[in-house]
N, C-alpha and C positions, 0 to 999 in steps of 0.2 A: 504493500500500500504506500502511496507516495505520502511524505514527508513535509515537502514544502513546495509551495505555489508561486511561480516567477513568471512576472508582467514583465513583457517588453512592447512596441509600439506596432508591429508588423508582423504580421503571419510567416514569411520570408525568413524572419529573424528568427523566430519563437521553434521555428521548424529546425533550424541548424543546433541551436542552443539544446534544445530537447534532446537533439544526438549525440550531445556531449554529457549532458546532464544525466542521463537515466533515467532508467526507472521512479528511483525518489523524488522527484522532481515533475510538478505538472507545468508546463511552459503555456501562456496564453498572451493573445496579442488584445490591446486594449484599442488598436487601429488611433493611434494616435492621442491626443487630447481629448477628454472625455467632459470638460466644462471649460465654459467661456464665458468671455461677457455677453450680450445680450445684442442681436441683429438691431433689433427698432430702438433700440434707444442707449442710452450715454452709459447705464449701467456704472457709473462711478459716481459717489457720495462726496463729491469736493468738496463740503463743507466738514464732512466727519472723516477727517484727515484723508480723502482720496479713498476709501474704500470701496474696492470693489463688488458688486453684485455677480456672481457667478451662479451658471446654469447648467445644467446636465443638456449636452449640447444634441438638439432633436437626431431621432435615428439611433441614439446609442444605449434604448433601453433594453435589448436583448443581449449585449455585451454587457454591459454594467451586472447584471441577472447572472450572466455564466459564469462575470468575474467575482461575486458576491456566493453562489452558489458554491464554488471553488475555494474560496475561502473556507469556508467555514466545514472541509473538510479536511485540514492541516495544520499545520500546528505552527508552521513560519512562513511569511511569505516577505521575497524580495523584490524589490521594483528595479530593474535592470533598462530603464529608458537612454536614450543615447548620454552619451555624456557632456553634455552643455547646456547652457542654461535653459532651452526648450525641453531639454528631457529633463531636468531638474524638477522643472516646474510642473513636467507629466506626473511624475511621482510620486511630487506634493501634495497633486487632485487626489491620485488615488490614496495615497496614505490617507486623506480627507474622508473620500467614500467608504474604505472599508475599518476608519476609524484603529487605524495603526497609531503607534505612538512615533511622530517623524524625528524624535529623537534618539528611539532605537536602531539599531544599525541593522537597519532593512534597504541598502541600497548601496548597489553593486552595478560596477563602472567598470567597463574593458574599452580599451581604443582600438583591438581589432577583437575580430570574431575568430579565432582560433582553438579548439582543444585545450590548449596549457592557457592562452588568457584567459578565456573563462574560467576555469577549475583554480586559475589564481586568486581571481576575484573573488571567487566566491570565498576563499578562504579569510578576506579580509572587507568584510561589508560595512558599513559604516554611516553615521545617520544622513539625514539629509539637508544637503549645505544649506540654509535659509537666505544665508548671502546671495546665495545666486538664484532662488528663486526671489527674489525682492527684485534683483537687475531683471529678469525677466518681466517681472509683474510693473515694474518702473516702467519699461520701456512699450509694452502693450498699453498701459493707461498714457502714457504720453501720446502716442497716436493717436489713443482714441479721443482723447483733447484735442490735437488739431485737427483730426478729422471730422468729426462730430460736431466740431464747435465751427467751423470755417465752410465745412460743406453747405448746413442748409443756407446760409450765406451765400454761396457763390448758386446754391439751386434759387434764388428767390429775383437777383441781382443779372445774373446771366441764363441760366439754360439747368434745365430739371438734370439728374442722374451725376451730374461734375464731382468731385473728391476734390480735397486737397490732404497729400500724407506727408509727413515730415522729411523723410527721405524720399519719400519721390519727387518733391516738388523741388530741392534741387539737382535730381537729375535732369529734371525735365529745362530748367536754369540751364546746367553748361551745356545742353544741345542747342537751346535757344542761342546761348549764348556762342556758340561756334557757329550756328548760322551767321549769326549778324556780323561777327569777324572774317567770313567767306561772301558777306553781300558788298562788305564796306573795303575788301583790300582793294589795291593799288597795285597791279602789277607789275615790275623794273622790268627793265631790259638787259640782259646779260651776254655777252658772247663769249664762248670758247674756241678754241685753235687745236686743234689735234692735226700731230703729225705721224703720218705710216712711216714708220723706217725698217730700215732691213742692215743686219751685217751676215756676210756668209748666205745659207741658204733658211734661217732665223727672221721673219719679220716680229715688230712691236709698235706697241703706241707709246707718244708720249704727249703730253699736254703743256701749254704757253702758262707758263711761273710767273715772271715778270724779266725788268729788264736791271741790267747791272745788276744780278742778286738781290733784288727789291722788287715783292709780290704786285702785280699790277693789274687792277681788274680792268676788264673790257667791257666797258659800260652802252659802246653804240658799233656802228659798222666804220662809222672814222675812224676808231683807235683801235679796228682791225685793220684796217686799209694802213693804217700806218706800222705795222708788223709785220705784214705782211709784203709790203716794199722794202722793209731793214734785210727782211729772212730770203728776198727771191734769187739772190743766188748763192745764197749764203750756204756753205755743209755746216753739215752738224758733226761736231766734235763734244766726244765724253769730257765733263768739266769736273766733276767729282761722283763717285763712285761710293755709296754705305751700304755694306752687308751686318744687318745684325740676326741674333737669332730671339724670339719673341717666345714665350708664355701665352700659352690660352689656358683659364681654367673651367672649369665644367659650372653650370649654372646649380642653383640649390634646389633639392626637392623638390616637389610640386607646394604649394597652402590653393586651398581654396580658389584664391581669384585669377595664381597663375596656371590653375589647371584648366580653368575658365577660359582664359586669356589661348594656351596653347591648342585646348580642345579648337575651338573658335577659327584659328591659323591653319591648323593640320589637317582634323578632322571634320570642320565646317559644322562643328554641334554647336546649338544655340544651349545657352547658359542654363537654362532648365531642363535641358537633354544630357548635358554633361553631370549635373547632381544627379537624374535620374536614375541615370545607368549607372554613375558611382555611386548610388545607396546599393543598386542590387549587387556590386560586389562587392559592397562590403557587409553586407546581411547575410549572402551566403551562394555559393555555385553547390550543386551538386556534380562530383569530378569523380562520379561510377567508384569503383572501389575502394576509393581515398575517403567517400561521405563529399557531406556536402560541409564547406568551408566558406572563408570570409577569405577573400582574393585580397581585399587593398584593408589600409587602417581605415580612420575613421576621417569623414572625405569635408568636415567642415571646421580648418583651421586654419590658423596665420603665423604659426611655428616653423620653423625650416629646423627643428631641434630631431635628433636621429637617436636610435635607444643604443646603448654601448653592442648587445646583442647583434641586432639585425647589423651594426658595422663590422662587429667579426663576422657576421655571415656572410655578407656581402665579399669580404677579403679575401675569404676560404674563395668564393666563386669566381672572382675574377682571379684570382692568381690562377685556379688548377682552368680554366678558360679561354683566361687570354695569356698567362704567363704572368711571375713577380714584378716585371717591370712596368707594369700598368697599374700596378697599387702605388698610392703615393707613399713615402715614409711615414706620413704619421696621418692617421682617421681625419677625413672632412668634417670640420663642424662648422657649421652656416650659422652667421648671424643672423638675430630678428631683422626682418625685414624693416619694420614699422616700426617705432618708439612706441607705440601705441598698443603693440602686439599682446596678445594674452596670453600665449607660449602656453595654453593649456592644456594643449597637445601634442603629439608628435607631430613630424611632417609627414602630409600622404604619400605612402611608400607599399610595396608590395606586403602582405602578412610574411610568406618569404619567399628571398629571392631564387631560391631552388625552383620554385614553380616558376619554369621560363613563359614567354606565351604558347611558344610552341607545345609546351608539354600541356597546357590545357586548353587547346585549340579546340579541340573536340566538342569540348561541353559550354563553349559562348558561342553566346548570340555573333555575329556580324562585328554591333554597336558595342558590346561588349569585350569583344575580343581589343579591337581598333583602340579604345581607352584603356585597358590594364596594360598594352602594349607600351601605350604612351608612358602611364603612372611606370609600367617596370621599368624602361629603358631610362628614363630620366633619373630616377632613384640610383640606378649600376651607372650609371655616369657621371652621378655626385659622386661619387664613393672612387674614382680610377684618378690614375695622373693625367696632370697636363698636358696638355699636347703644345709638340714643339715645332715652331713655325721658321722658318728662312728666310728673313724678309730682305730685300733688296732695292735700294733705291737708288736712282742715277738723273742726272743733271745734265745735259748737252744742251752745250751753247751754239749757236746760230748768229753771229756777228755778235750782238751785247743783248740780243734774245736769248733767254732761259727757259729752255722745255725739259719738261719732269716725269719718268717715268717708275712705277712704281710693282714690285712682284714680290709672289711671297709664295709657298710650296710647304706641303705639310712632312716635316723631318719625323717626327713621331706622333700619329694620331692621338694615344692615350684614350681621351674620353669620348673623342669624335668618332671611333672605334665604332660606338656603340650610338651614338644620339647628338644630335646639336639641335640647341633652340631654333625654334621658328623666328619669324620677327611679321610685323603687321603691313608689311609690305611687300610678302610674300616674296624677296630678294633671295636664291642659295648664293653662297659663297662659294668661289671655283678655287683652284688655284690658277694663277696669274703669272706663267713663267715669264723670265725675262732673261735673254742669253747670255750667256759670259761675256761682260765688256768689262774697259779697264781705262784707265785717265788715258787720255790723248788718241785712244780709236776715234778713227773716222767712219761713222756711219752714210748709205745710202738713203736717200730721201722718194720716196714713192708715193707718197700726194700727203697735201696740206689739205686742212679738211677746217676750215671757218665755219658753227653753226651757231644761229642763233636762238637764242633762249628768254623764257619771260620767268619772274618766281612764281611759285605757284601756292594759291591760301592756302591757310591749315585742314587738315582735311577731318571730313565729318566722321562724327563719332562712331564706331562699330559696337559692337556688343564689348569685343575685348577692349579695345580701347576705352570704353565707356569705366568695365569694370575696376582695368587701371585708374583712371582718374578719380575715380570714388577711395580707393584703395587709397593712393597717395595722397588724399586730401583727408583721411581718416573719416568718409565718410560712410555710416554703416559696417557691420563686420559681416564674416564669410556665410553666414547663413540667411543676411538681406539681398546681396547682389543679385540673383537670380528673381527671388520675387518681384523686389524692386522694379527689375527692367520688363516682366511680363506686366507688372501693373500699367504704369505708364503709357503700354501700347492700347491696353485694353481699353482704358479710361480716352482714349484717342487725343492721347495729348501728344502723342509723337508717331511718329510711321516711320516703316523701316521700307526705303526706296534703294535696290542694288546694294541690300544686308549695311545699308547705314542709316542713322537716325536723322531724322527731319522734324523738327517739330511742326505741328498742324497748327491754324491758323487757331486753334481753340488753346492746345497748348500758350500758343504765343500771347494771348486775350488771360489768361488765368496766370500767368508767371507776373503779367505787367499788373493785375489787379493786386498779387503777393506780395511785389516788387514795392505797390506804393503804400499798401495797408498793412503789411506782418514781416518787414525789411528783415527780420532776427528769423524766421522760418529759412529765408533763401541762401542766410550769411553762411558760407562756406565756415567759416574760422566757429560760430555760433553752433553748428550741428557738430561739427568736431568736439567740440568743446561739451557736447552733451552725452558724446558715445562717452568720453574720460567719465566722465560722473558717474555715468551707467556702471561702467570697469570699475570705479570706486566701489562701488555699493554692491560690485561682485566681490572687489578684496575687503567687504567689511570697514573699509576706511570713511563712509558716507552713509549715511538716514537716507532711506529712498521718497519718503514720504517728506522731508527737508526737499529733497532734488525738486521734488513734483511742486512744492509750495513755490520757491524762489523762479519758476519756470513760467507757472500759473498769475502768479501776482501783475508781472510784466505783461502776458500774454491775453486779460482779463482786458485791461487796457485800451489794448489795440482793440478788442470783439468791436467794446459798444464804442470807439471812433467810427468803424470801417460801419455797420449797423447803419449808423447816423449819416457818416459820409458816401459810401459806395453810392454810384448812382446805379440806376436801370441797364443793362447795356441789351442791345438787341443783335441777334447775328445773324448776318444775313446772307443766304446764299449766294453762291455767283452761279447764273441760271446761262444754260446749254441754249443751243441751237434744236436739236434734240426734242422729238417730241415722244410722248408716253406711248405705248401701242396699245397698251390699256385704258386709260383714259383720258389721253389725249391731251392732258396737260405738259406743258414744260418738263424737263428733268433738270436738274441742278448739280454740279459738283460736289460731292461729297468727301471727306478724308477720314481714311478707316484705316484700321493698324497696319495693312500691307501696301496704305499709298491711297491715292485717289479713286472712285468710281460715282456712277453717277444714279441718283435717284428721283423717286419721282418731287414733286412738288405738291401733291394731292398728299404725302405723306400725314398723318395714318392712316385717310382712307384708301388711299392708293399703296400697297406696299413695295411695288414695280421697284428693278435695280439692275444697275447692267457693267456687267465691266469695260474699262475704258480699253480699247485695244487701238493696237500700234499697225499700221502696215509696213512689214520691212522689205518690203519691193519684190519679194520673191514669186513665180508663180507656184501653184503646190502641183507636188511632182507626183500626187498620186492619179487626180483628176484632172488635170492640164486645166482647169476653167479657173477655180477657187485661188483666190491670195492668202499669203502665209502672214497673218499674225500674230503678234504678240499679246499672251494673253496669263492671267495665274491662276494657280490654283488653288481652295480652299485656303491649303497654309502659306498664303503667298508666296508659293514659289513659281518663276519664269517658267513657261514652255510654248511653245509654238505650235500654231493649228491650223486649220481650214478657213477660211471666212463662210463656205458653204454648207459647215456642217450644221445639224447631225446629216446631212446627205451624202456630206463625204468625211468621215473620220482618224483625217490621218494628223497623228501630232509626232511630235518629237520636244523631247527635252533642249535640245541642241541645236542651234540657230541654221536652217539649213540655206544652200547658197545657191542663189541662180544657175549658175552654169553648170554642167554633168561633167562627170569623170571623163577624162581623157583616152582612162586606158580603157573601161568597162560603159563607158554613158551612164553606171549608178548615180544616185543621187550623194551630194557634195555638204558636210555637214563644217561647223567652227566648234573646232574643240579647244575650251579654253581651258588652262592648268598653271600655276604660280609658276614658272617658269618663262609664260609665252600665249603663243596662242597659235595655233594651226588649220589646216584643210585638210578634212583626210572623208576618205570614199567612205559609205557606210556597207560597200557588197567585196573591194578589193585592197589590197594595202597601199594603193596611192595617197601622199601623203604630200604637203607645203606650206610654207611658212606663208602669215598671213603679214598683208605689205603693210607699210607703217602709213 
């Protein structure tokens, strides 16, 4: 007969745990949060120091019954909820519902799902932190103050259904806000000078430095025209010659927002796809004979901290792998990222590194496999040596012209071996040879190549870019990022055009209403400054219900100014040409999470909607009659169709091209990849670079 009864949040979880656990042990999933505050209303007591009203949250009276009924046939029961302040505060409810004493040590915390962490933890359970359900409980009643209190506000003032959330209104800020620095640049003019040279049967480039050894920009086509008369019969001769050799070192484990960030680059998974698939492994794979296991630690931190363990294991693997010389001397240990950081976990790394991908290829998914690949490979290439670089740099002068050529070649991979960072420009790094020269070679000259150039604005936010700048602005911690940016779309305060952020015209109308009535909601330095409080009142050093007052007082304020002052606004479509085929009204522009499309204007009796489609000049190659447009789908994503259909139903993902294959007449598709972009047949392996 079992012994003791252990809550965790997901059937997934409860399942693996169960396999570890035995017999003695009944394992049951609570599916989450089982109370909350209250849908229709504010649910908080501001006046009697912020307390909150919690409710047994609808739907979860047959769980609450099983986990009640399960009690009361055991003698101990542990709350095993994730371990951060959201599974803290899971705990708390149920220590609440089944009337535990939360000061007994009924709660048991592992960072991964493995065999031995479990059966650690269990060995040493312990009560539960109050501290950190307070940061929790703090930080859900702050929102719900400015949500609560700002929404009906902005519904009465502008437009029914609108939010305002603490952290999301300034994300919704710096996309605004990088718009308007991409409507308002200025852009220079720049020229460069690249020259082809050759010695031997070796060509290279080199680029215009300046003149007399003094760097000189090339600001118009005169001050090329006047280099290019110094250099026209001028040879190039080697002026100075430096070979050094260079250090790269491997980046730090994954945290939270740069798994975010790298999923996003490699993998093209949007931020709630990335959490997704990393909860399920680290809840648990089932890997046939092994049982079913937890693949990665625990996937929401902002630690780069590594357990002394997994770096001996790690050392054992790469040496007997790749060989001793690929272990550095002494264990990698990565700084906190952030000042800010709450190191309250490890970094996400594999549970261990012996399970290569390969070896559990079998039992992932696709999406699964593609991320533990990432999370593995990154982890074994924290832990390896430097990789050693060649680098070479050479100066050839051209009369009192300075052109610069620069190469570098990789002398010892080490970590590259195995993994290098992405970056958000989808750029790879080659190597760059450059041939043996030496002071006083005279090189051949094979064309001068003058181009010009404009600067180009900063460019619009991505999901990863987005989560970097919250990150580095200390706004929000690893377990907001992801909600964060799905609200925002959903609320249509922004749209994601070519997987970047645009904020909507509604957006831009609710930031500027924020901007003039609640300055302290938008203030970067002000929301920073309240996540430390939070982190206070998890290390115990801050009153939560103090946080809330001194937050409240100020923000109390603002209500009944903005109340008084906001005026009426009205928004008004901007109406199509476009007529309904339903009722024959107008259709209007509309902006929804995946970009523009158009609706009716009879809206709600009319509920008509149509998406805006592009013609990309193509005919369609199934029906020779029909034009190929651009069109999305559901989850906004691009693909191309018929203008004829449903009569003719041919799409493709992949933008296909007018003219037919050369070798076969198949139809001609653009396949693009970070790298580049190509032509290639969809029947033969004809294949060409696309012209610039």
């Amino acid at each position: 007969m079992a012994e003791s009864l252990v809550i965790v949040e997901s059937p997934a979880k409860a399942k693996t745990i169960g396999k570890y656990l035995g017999s003695k042990f009944i394992v049951k999933a609570s599916m989450g949060h089982i109370r909350d505050l209250p849908k229709s209303q504010i649910g908080v007591e501001i006046e009697d120091n912020f307390e909150p009203k919690y409710i047994t949250i609808r739907g979860k009276g047959s769980i609450l019954k099983e986990l009640k009924d399960a009690r009361k046939k055991v003698k101990t029961v542990y709350l095993a909820a994730d371990p951060d302040r959201e599974g803290e505060a899971i705990a708390w409810h149920l220590a609440h519902y089944l009337e535990l004493n939360e000061a007994e040590p009924c709660r048991v915390v592992f960072n991964e799902i493995t065999k031995q962490a479990v059966k650690d933890a269990f060995k040493t359970p312990r009560p539960i932190n109050i501290d950190l359900v307070n940061a929790q409980q703090a930080r859900r009643i702050l929102d719900r103050l400015v949500g609560y209190k700002i929404s009906p506000l902005l519904w009465k003032k502008v437009k029914k259904g609108l939010s305002a959330g603490r952290v999301q209104s300034v994300a919704v800020k710096l996309i605004n806000d990088r718009e308007n620095e991409i409507k308002d640049f200025v852009p220079e003019e720049y020229w460069t000078i690249t020259a082809q040279l050759k010695t031997g049967n070796a060509t290279f480039e080199a680029k215009f430095y300046g003149i007399d050894g003094e760097k000189r920009e090339l600001s118009s086509e005169a001050d090329v025209q006047l280099i290019l008369q110094a250099i026209a019969e001028a040879s190039f001769v080697v002026s100075d010659v430096k070979e050094k050799e260079r250090l790269r070192n491997p980046s730090a484990p994954f945290i939270t927002s740069t798994l975010q960030q790298e999923a996003a680059r490699k993998l093209n998974f949007r931020a709630s796809k990335t959490m997704s698939v990393a909860q399920q492994l680290y809840e648990g794979i089932d890997l046939g004979k092994e049982g079913t296991v937890g693949l990665i630690t625990y996937m929401r931190t902002d630690s780069t901290r590594i357990s002394p363990v997994a770096q001996e294991e790690a050392k054992e693997y790469i040496t007997e792998k790749y060989g001793a010389n690929y272990v550095p001397e002494a264990p990698r240990n990565y700084s906190k990222k952030a000042a800010n950081a709450q190191d309250a976990h490890e970094a996400i790394r594999p549970s261990s590194v012996l399970r290569d991908p390969e070896s559990v290829k079998e039992f992932l998914s696709r999406d699964q496999l593609r991320l533990y690949k990432l999370v593995w490979e990154r982890f074994v290439a924290s832990q390896m040596a430097s990789a050693v670089l060649d680098t070479m740099s050479v100066d050839l002068q051209a009369n009192n012209a300075i052109f610069r050529a620069a190469g570098s070649k990789v002398k010892f991979p080490g970590f590259m071996k195995v993994y290098v960072e992405g970056n958000d420009d989808g750029v790879t790094e080659e190597d760059k040879f450059l041939p043996p020269l030496q002071s006083g070679d005279r090189v051949q000259t094979e064309n001068i190549d003058p181009k010009q150039h404009f600067t180009q604005p900063p460019p619009r936010y991505t999901e990863a870019r987005l989560v970097r700048a919250l990150e580095e602005m200390g706004i929000g911690r690893p377990s907001t990022y992801a909600p964060t940016l799905e609200t925002i779309q959903k609320r249509g305060y922004v749209a994601l055009e070519e997987k970047k952020f645009i904020p909507t015209e509604l957006g831009e109308l609710v930031v500027q209403l924020m901007e003039e009535f609640f300055p302290e909601i938008l203030d970067v330095e002000f929301t920073a400054h309240m996540e430390e409080e939070l982190d206070h009142v998890e290390d115990g050093k801050e009153d939560w219900v103090k946080v809330l007052d001194q937050f409240y007082s100020s923000f109390k304020k603002r209500l009944d100014v903005a109340e008084e002052e906001m005026k009426e606004i009205e928004i008004q479509d901007e109406v199509s040409d476009e007529i309904c085929e339903k009722c024959g009204k107008h259709l209007v522009y509309k902006m929804g999470r995946f970009g523009k499309f158009l609706a009716c204007s009879g809206f709600p009796d009319c509920r008509n909607t149509k998406p805006i489609v592009k013609d990309i000049g193509v005919t369609c190659p199934k029906c020779g009659e029909g034009k190929i447009i651009e069109r999305r789908s559901k989850k906004g994503r691009v693909f191309f169709g018929c203008d004829k259909y449903p009569g003719c139903e041919f799409v493709s993902w992949d933008r296909p091209v007018e003219k037919k294959c050369p070798q076969c007449q198949g139809m001609l598709i653009v396949k693009n990849s970070k790298s580049g972009s190509h032509i290639q047949c969809v029947q033969c392996d004809f294949k060409e670079e696309v012209a610039d």
